[in-house]
N, C-alpha and C positions, 0 to 999 in steps of 0.2 A: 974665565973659561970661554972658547969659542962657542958660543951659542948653538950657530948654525951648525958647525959641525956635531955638534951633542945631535940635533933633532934629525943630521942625516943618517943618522947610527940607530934609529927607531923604529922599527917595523911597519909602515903603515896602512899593510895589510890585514885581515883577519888571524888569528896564528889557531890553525886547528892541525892539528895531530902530526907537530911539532914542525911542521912549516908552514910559509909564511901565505896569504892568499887571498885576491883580490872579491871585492864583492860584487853586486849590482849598481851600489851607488854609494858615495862617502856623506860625512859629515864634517862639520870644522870643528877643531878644538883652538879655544881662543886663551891669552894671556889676559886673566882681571886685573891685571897693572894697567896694563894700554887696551886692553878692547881690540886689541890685533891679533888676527888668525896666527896662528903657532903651526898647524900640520892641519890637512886632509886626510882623514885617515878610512876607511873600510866600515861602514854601516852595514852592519850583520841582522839576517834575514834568519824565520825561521826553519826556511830553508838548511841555512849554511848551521842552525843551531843543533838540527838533527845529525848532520854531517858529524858535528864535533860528538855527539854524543855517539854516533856510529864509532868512530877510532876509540872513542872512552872505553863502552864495551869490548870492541875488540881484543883493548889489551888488559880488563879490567883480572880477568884469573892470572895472568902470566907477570901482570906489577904485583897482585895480592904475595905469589908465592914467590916472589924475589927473596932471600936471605935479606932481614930486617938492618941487618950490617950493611949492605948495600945500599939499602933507601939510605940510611942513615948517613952513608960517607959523600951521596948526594948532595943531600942538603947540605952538611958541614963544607963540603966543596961552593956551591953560593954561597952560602954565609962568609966566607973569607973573599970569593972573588964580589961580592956589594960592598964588602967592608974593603977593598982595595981599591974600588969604583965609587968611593964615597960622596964623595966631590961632584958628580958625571949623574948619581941618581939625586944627589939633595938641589944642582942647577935646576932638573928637569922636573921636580917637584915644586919649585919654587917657581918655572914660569910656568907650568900646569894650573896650578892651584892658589900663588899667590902669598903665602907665608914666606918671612925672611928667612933668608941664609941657615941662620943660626937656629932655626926650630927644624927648617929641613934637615940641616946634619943630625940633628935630635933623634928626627923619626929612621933617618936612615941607619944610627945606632941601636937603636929601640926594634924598627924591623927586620935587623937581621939577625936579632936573637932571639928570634922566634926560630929562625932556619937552625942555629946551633943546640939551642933546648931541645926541638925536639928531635933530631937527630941524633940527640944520645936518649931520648924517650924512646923512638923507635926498639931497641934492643930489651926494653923492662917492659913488653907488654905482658901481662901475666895469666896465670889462670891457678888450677886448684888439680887436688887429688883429694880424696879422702875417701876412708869407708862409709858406707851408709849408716845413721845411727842406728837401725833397723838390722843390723844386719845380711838384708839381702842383698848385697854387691857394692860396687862402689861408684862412685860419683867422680867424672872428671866433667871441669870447668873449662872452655877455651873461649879465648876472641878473635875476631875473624872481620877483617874491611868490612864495611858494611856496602862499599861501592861503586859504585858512580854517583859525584856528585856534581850539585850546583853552588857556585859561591857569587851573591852579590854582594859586591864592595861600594861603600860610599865616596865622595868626593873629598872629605878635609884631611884622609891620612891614606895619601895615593899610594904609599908603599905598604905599611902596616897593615891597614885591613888586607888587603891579600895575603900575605906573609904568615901572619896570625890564623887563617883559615887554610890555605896550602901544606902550609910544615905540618901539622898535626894530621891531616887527608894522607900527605905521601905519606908522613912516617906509620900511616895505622896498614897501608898498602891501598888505599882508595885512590882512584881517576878522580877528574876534577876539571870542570869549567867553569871558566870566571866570567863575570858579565860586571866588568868595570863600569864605575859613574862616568858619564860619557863628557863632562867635565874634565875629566881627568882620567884618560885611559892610556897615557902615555907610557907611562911608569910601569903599570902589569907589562906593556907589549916588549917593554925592553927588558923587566924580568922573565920573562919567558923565555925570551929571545939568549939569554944567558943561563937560563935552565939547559937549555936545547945542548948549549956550549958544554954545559956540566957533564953531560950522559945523561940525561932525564931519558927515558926509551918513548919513541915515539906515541903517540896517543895519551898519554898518561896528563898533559896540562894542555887546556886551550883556551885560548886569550878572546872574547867575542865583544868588541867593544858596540855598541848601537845606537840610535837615538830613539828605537820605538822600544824599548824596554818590556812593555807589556805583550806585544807581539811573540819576540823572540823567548819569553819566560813559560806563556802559557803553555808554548811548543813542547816546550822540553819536562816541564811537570805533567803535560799529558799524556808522556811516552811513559809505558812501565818499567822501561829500563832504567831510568833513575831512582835512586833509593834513597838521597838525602838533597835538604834543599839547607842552606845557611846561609844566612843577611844579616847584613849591620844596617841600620837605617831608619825610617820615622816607623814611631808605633802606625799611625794608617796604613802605611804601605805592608807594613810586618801583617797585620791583620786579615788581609786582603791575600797575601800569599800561603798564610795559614792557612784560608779557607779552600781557596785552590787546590791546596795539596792533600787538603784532609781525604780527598775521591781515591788519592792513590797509597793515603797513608803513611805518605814521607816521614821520614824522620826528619825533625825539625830542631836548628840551632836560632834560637832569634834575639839580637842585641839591638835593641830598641832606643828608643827616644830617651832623653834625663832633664833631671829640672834639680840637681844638685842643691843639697842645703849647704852654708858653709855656715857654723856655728863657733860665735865667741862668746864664751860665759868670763863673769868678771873676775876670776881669779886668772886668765889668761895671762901670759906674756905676750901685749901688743904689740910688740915690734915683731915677735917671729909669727905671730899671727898676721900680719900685714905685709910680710915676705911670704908667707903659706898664699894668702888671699891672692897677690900677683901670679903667685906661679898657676893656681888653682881656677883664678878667671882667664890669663892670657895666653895662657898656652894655647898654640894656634891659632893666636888673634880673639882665643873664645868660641872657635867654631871645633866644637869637642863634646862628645856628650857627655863626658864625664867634666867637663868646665864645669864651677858654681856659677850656682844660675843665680844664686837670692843669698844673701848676707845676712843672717838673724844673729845681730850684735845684741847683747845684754846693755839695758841703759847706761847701768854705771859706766862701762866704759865707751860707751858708742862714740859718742864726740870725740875722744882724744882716738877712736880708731878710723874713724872717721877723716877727720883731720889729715892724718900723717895718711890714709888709701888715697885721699884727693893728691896729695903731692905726688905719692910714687906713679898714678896713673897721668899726671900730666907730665909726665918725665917721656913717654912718651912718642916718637916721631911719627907720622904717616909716610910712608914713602910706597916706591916699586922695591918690591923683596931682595932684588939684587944688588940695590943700593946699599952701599957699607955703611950708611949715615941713617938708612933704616930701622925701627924696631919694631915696629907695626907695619902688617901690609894688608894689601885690598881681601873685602872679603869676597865670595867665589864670583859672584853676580850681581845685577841690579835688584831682582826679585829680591834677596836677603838682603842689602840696604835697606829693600823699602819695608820689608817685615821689620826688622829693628829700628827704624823710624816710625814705624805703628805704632809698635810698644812702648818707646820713649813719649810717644806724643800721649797714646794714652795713659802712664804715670802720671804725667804734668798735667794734666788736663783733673788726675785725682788727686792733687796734692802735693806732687814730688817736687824736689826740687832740684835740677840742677847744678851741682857743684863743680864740673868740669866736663867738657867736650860736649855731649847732645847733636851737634851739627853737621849732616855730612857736607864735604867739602865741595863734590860734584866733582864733574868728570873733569880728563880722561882714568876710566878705571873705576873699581867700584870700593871706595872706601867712606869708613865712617870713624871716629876720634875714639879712643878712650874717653868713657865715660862712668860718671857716678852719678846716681840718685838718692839721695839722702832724703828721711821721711816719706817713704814708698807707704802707700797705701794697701791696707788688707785686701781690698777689690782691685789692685791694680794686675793687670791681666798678666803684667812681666812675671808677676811671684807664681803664676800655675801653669803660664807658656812657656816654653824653650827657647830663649832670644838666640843661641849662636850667635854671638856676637859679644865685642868689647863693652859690655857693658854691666855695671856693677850697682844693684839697686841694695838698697840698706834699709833695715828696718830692726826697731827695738823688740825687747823682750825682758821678763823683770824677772821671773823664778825658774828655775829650771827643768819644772812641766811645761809651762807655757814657751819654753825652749825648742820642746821634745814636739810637742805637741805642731807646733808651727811647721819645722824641718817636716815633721811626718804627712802635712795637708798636703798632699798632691796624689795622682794617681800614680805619679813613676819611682822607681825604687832601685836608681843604678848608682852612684857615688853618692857621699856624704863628708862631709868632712868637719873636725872638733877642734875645738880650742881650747885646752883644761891642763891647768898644773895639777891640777888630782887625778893620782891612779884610781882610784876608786869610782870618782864620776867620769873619766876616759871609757872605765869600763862599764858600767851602768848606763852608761849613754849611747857607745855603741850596739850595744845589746838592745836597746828598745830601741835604735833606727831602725826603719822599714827601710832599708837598702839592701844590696848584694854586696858591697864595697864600700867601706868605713876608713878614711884618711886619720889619724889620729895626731895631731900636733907637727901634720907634713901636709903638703899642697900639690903632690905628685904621689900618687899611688900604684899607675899603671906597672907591669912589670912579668915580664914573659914566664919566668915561672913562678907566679901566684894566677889562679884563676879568678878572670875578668867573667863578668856578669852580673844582669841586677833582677829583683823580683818586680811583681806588680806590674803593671803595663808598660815595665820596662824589659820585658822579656824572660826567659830561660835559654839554660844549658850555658856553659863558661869555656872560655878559650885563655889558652895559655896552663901554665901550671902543670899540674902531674893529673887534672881532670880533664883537660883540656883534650887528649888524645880517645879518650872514652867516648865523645862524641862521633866519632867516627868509626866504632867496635861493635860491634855484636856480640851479644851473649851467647854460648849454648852448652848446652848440657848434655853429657853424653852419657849413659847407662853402661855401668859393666858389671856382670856376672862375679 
């Protein structure tokens, strides 16, 4: 594909209320393959944040009471025009962000069926009638947009997280500003830009990509006019916004931080557990918060799964994402190099060992190998930090509390994932994971209609599924005679 013409086809304006618009000053958005500037794009000011959120309000009664068939043939309209542009969004995610080819067409199938889910959600929103058991009158139930909202998106899945928080906003009738990772703000500017295309009616999405994040956020949760704030992103930051919001009493969605257990008990089949393992650490290179983060192999079979993970992960290639001889690419920045060279240094430094890769190669670009650790240390910081990264620490276990028990020592509670030819401990085992999300004998669980979410300081509220639209509804209760 023409590169350059992909990135002249991108807005690199601000896009508030549904056109495109310059700001005071830009930022660069760079390629972590090469360390080379990509676009200049429009650094969004608080200023320009209340602007967007002026148009939000504006149209926020006149989107709410559109016919839900409407919103709905919206989205179904994107979702077929990304899924005809597939090629053109998975290029511009892949020199955004860095992941090969082949994981970006991934997410460009996977994000845009969030636009066709819920645009047939849109038309089931429901409510209630009934008498009162009391017989003094009756009770009718309805739901109703809850607003104007805020959505911040992280950097490793440029198209999905928006996608996942927009489809379920328009199809409830809610407005909606997004504040892209500024990493990777490409992809939102040119979805919007193709909303606009759709019929999206003016005001209803705006695209605020920035590099002072905290400026432009304060703004806009200090307005009363916003009603809900939603983030994908690190539990600190998640926490920190919570707090903020709590003065205005936001409604709040928060998908936080993971430190994923992946558990092989010894009655496992290891081979499909070592295909689950691949899919479940590399997808995205590993920068995923539902990736497994920590390996709690059962002794009996740890060696021989051990073994055959070192092989599949030296299989292998580092390259630039566009390369067809690629299967690994860089991860987003230098700072995350150097954060999972911390944690590989401090494994070894308790004990680990080495079994493949460890070494970043150094520049141009920010990449590190597939790797394994075999005999990971209890106090090795990798098992209760979040590496984001190609990297797979292993450690044993003998009975199947001390299993349970291990998966469960963390503060965060969003994927988990089993290795069991028994239904009976499949099922006893997901039940006492402290998770939101339970993989059972698979190493991809995401899935636009099942609801994503996890507990513990891995956040609330779920996106996706037939729950996922309820985030953005109000209840209320009407009295009748």
């Amino acid at each position: 594909m023409d590169t350059e013409k992909l990135l002249s086809s991108v807005p690199t304006g601000l896009w508030i209320g549904g056109e495109e618009r310059a700001s005071s000053s830009t930022f660069e958005v760079f390629n972590p393959a090469t360390d080379e500037v990509l676009l200049s794009i429009a650094d969004a000011t608080p200023a320009d944040g209340i602007d967007a959120l002026d148009a939000a309000a504006a149209v926020q009664a006149d989107w709410a009471a559109t016919p839900a068939r409407e919103r709905g043939e919206i989205l179904r309209s994107v979702f077929e025009t990304i899924t005809a542009r597939a090629e053109e969004f998975a290029t511009l995610m892949t020199l955004e962000m860095g992941k090969v080819l082949a994981e970006s067409r991934g997410e460009v199938k996977y994000g845009a069926e969030f636009f066709r889910w819920f645009a047939e959600e849109a038309v089931r929103i429901g409510g209630r009638y009934t008498k009162s058991p009391a017989g003094t009158g009756r009770i009718i139930v309805t739901k109703q947009a809850v607003g104007p909202c805020l959505a911040i998106t992280p950097w490793n899945f440029p198209l999905a997280m928006g996608t996942r928080k927009i489809g379920p906003a328009m199809a409830a009738g809610c407005t909606m500003i997004i504040k892209p990772a500024a990493e990777t703000p490409l992809t939102m500017l040119l979805l919007a830009k193709l909303m606009d295309e759709a019929g999206l009616p003016k005001g209803v999405l705006s695209i605020l990509p920035t590099s002072k994040p905290g400026d432009l956020t304060t703004a806009l949760i200090d307005d009363g006019r916003l009603r809900k704030l939603t983030f994908t992103g690190s539990t600190g930051v998640g926490k920190m916004l919570a707090k903020q919001s709590s003065d205005k009493l936001l409604r709040l969605s928060m998908e936080l931080g993971g430190n994923a257990p992946f558990i092989v008990f010894d009655d496992a089949d290891v081979d499909a557990a070592v295909d689950g393992a691949i899919l479940a650490k590399m997808r995205n290179g590993g920068e995923a918060c539902t990736a497994s983060n920590r390996f709690h192999v059962a002794n009996a079979v740890r060696a021989e799964f051990t073994e055959k993970l070192v092989k599949r992960m030296s299989e292998f290639t580092l390259g630039n994402g566009l390369d067809k001889s690629s299967t690994l690419g860089p991860l987003i920045n230098a700072k995350q190099v150097g954060t999972v060279e911390d944690l590989v240094s401090d494994a070894v430094s308790k004990g680990a060992t080495v079994a493949v890769g460890g070494v970043a190669p150094g520049g141009p670009g920010f990449f590190f190998p597939a790797t394994v650790l075999d005999g990971v240390s209890a106090d090795a910081r990798i098992l209760k930090e979040e590496v984001f990264g190609p990297v797979a620490p292993v450690i044993g276990f003998d009975t199947e509390e001390e299993g349970i028990a291990a998966a469960n020592d963390t503060e965060y509670g969003l994927a988990a994932y089993i290795y069991t030819q028994g239904l009976d401990r499949a099922l006893r085992v997901a039940e006492a994971i402290e998770a939101g999300m339970v993989g059972v004998n698979r190493g991809v669980i995401s899935d636009p209609a099942a609801p994503f979410g996890g507990v513990k300081q891995s956040g609330f509220g779920r996106e996706g599924g037939t729950e996922g639209i309820e985030e953005y509804l109000d209840t209320k209760y009407i009295a009748l005679t």
